[in-house]
N, C-alpha and C positions, 0 to 999 in steps of 0.2 A: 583546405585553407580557403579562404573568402574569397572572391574572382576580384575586389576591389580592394587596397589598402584603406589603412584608419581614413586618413588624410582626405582621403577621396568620398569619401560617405557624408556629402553633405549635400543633401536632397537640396537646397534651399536657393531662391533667387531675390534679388532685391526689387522690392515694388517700387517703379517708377515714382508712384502717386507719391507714397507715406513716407517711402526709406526704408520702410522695416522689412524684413527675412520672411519672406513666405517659402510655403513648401509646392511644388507642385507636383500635382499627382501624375502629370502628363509625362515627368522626366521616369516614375516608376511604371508606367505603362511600355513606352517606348525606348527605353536603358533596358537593350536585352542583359545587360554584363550586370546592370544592378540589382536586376530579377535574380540571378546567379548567386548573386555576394549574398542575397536574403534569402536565398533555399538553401544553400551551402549550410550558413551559420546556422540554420535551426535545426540541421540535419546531423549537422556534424561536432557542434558546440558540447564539452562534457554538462551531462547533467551533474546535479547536487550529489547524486548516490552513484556516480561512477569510479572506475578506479583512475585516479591520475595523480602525478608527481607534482607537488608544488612547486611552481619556476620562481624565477627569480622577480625580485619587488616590481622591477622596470615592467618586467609582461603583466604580472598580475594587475596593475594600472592600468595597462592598455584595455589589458582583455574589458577592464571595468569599465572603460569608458567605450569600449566597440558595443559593448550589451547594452548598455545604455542607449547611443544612436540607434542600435536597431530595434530595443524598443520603441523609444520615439518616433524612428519612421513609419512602425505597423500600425503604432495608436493615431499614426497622420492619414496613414490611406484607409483607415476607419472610420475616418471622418469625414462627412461631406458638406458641411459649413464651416471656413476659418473665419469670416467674419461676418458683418451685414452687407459688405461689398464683394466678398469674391467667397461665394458656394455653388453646390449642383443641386439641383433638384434630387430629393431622393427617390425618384424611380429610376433618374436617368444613373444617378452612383450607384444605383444597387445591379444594373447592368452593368455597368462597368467593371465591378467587383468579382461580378459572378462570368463574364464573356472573356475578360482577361486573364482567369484565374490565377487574381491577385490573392485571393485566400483560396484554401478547399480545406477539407476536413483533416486532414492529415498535418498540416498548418495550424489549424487553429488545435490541434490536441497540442501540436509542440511549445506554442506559445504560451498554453496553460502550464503547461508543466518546465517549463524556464523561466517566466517572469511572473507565475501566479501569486509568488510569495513577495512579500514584500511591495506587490502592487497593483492588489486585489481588489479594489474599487476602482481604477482606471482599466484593468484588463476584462471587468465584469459589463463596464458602460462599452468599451470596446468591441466586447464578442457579442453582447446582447444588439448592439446597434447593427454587427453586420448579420445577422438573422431578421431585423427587424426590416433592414431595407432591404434585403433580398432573401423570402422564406424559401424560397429554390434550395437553401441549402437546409433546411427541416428533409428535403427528401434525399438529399445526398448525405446528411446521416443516418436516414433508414436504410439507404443500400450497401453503406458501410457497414452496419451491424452483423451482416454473417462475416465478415470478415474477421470484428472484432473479436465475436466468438468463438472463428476457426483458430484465433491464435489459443488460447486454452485447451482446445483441442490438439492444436499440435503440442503444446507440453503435453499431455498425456499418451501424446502416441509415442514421442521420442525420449518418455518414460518406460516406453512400455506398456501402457496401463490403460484402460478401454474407459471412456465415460459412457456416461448415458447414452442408451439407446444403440451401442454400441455389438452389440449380439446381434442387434438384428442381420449388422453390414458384415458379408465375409473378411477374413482375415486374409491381408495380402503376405503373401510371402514372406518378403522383406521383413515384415513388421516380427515375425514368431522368434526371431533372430534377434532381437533387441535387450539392450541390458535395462533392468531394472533402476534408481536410484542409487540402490544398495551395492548394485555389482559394476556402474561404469565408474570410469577414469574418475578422479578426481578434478582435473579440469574440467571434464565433459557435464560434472555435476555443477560446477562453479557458472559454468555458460547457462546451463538449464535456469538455478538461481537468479543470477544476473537478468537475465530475458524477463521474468516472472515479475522480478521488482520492479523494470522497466516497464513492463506493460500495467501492473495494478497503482504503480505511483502516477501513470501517466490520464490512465483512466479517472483516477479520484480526485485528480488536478480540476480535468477537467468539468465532470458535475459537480467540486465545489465552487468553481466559477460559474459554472451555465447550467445550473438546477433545470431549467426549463427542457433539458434535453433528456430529461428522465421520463417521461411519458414515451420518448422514442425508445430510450432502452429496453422498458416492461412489452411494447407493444412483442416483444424478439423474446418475450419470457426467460429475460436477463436474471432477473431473481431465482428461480429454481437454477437455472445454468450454473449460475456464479455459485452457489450452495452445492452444488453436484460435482463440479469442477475442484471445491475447499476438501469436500468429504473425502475424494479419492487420492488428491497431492497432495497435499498439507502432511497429513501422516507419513504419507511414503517417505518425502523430501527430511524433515523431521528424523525417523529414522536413519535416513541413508549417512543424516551428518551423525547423530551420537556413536553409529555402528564403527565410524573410521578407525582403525589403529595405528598408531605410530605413522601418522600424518602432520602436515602443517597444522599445529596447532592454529597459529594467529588467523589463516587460511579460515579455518573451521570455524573459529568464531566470531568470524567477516561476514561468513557466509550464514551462519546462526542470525545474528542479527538482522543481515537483510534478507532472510524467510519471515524472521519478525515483524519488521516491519510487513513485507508483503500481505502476512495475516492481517495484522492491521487494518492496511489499508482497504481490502476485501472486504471484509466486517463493516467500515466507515462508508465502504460504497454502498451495500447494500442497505444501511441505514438512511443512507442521504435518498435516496430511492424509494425508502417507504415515507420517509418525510415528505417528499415531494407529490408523491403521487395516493397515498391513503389518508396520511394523519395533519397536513395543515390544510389541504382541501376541509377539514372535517371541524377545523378549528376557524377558520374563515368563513365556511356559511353556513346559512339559517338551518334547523333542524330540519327543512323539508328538502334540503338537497344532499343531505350527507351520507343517506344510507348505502348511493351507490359505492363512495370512498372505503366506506366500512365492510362492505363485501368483499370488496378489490382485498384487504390487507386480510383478510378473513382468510379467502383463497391463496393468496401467496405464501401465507402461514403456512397452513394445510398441506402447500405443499412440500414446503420445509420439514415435515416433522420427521421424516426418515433420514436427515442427514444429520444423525443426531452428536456428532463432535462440532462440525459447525455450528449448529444450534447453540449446543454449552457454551462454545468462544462469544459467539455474538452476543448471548443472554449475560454473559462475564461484562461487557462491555454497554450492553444498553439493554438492561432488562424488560423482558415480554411482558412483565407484570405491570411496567408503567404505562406501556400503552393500551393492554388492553382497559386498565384504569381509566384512560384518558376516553378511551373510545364510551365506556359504561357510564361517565359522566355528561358527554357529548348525547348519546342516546339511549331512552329507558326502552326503546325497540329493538336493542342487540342481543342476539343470538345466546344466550349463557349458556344450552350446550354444546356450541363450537367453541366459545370462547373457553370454558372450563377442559372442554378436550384439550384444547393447544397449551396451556398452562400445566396440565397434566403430565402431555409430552414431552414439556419442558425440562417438565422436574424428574421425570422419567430419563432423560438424556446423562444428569444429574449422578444417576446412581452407578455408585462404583467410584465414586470422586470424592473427596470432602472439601464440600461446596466452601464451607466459612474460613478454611485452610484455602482454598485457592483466593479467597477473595479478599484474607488477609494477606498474602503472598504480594498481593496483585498492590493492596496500598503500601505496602510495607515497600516494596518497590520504587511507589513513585513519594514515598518521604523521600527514600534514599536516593533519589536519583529525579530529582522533578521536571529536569530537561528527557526523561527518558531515555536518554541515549547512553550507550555505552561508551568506556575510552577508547576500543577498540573498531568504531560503528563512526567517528564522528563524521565521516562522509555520510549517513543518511539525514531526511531530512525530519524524521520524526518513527525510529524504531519504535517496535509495540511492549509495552511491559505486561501484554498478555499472561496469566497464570498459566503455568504447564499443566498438562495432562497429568496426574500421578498414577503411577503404577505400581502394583501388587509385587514386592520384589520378597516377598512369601519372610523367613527369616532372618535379611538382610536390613529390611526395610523396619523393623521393630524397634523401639527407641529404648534405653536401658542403660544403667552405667555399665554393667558388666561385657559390654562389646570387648574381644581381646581376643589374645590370640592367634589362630586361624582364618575365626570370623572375620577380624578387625582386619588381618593380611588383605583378605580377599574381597573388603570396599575398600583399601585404600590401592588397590590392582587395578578397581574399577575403574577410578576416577583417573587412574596416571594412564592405564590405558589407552584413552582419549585424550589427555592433557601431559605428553610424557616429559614436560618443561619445570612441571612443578615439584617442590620437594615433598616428601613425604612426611616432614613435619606441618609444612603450611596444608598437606590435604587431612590429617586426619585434627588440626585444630576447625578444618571447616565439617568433616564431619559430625563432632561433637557438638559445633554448633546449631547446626542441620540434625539433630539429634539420628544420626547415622544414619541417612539417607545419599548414596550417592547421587542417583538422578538428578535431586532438589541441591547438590552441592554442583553439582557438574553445570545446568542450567544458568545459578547464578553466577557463575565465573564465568561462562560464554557471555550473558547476556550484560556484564558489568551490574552484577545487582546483588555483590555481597554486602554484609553487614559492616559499618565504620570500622570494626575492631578488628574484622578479618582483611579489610583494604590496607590496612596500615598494615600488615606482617606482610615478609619477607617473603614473596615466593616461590623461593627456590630455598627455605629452610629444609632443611633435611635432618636434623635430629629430634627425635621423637621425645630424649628428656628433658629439653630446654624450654618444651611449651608445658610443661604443668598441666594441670587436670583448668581447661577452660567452662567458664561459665555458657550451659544452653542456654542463655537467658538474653 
């Protein structure tokens, strides 16, 4: 809880001169208990994508109007001029900033990722102003960066599961004993989730507010990391939820969505990243300064091409072709046989998929759903309608009217296996319409992204003769 009541949260004194409410920054320097009430609430305030109980009207008020003051207080100690009569100099406020430590980096990610939405040109002049009067903190997130790294590292260890460069370092003890996604608790896999989404929503918060901080990320070869990092969890995590049996269903597909979203937001980071640091460098200046931006994105490619499931995701999402288009327009000096490599690879990643099937999948989605979000998801703040992986499920996966049966028992086994809430008449009218694909029916039901005609049936139907032979259409 906050160290200060509502009531009490009013930075503000009255100016002798004018009358009017100024704020002083003297009272947030020296109110140790107000320093309190403002680390408290950023530390401890639910995020958007957390689990929490809606209270009653009375709190939900309050809470609205405590967020509020304390964003206005952070956007006031950001500021070092309130009028033509009473400011600091900004050298002397970017000391103060940085010796009080009224912000540090840890601060300013939570800020982004609590108030980014909804007030994102005040929180953009905000964060950029306190980098601008004190770049001290340019080096205090370089030294944050193995940090931010080690957290992906630790999800892969208390995965189980070794990233990059990970052979080289013996294996401790402890670690050989560790369960898989597949084989721990089901909370334990929920926390794993949880943590995941929390750390990729918090990060992408932040570089869509403060782009400028993306040259610090690459300098820490954040780009392969974050790609090396998708390659090895994303799948595990993915499986461990389809594999559950006779689990919390709602549980499962809580937790579906927010892996979706975390892809997402993974994807979204590493593009704001080539944005920032290859492709508007390249669009902003003259032809005789862009070659070096165009190597830079060359390279990070390049070294992208062996993680090739992330690849497909990200190419799903903001295809390789437009930029290296954009780069071939920009310069008749670029590389065609690196660029024709990577595009290569691309398509290469590709095979084993059908590309114009995921890609219809993927709009067919967001007709249906334009907010993205599922009914079951609506605590995130923006779930991924990413296309699934499809997989070879050899004579199950065949489309045909003649499914029956045995065959027919044994996809609609599938789907209740993991979904054992559902009737067997609502799962095998989604089969028919998923032309007898469980995976592709089990998917859209986690992810809220069935078809209008299957959202209206009943689902917990359970007689298989009252649905009639449905249209795959």
């Amino acid at each position: 809880m906050p160290a200060l009541p509502l009531d009490r949260l009013q930075v503000t004194h009255e100016d002798l001169k004018t009358g009017k409410l100024r704020t002083s920054p003297a009272l947030v320097i020296f109110d140790e208990t107000l320093q309190k009430c403002l680390d408290s609430y950023l530390r401890y305030v639910p995020r958007k994508f957390d689990e929490w109980v809606a209270p009653a009207p009375e709190v939900v008020d309050m809470q609205r109007r405590l967020h509020r003051s304390v964003f206005l207080t952070f956007l006031r100690m950001s500021t070092h001029k309130e009028s033509k009569d009473h400011f600091i100099s900004p050298s002397a406020f970017g000391e103060i900033l940085y010796n009080n430590f009224l912000f540090d980096i840890p601060k300013i990610l939570d800020l982004c990722v609590l108030f980014g939405k909804g007030n994102s040109p005040l929180l953009q002049k905000m964060i950029g102003n306190i980098f601008i009067q004190q770049p001290s903190y340019y080096n205090d997130l370089d030294e944050t960066m193995p940090t931010i790294l080690q957290v992906f590292s630790n999800i892969l260890q208390h995965c189980g599961l070794r990233g990059d460069g990970a052979s080289a370092t013996p294996q401790k003890l402890e670690e050989r004993g560790r369960l898989t996604p597949s084989d721990m608790p089901l909370p334990e896999l929920k926390d794993v989730v949880l943590y995941l989404c929390d750390t990729c929503t918090t990060l992408w918060a932040f570089l869509d507010i403060f782009p400028l901080a993306c040259p610090t990320f690459q300098k820490h070869d954040f780009c392969y990391r974050l790609a090396s990092f998708y390659e090895i969890a994303v799948p595990e995590l993915e499986s461990a939820i389809k594999k559950r049996r006779l689990e919390d269903s709602k549980l499962l597909g809580d937790l579906w969505q927010r892996l979706s979203h975390s892809k997402k937001k993974l994807l979204e980071i590493l593009h704001i990243l080539l944005n920032q640091t290859c492709l508007l460098p390249v669009l902003e200046n003259s032809c005789d300064n862009i070659q070096g931006f165009i190597e830079d994105f060359l390279q990070i490619f390049s070294s992208l091409l062996q993680e090739k499931r992330f690849l497909r995701d990200y190419d799903s999402l903001f295809p390789v072709a437009d930029d290296v288009s954009l780069l071939e327009q920009a310069s008749s000096a670029l590389d065609e046989t690196r660029t024709a490599y990577i595009l290569q690879a691309v398509e290469s990643a590709w095979e084993g998929v059908d590309r114009k099937k995921a890609t219809r999948a993927r709009d067919s989605a967001t007709a249906e759903n334009p907010n993205g979000v599922g009914a079951e998801a609506e605590v995130l703040s923006g779930p991924s309608s990413l296309p699934q992986e499809e997989k070879c499920l050899g004579a199950a996966a065949a489309p045909g009217p003649t499914v029956c049966g045995v065959e027919l028992d044994s996809l609609i086994s599938q789907v209740k296996d993991l979904l054992p809430d559902l009737g067997e008449g609502f799962i095998l009218a989604c089969l028919e319409h998923y032309s007898y694909e469980p995976e592709q029916v089990i998917n859209n039901i986690l992810e809220g992204r069935l078809a209008p005609t299957l959202s209206q049936l009943d689902r917990g139907l359970d007689s298989l003769q009252d649905l009639g032979s449905l249209s795959r259409d």
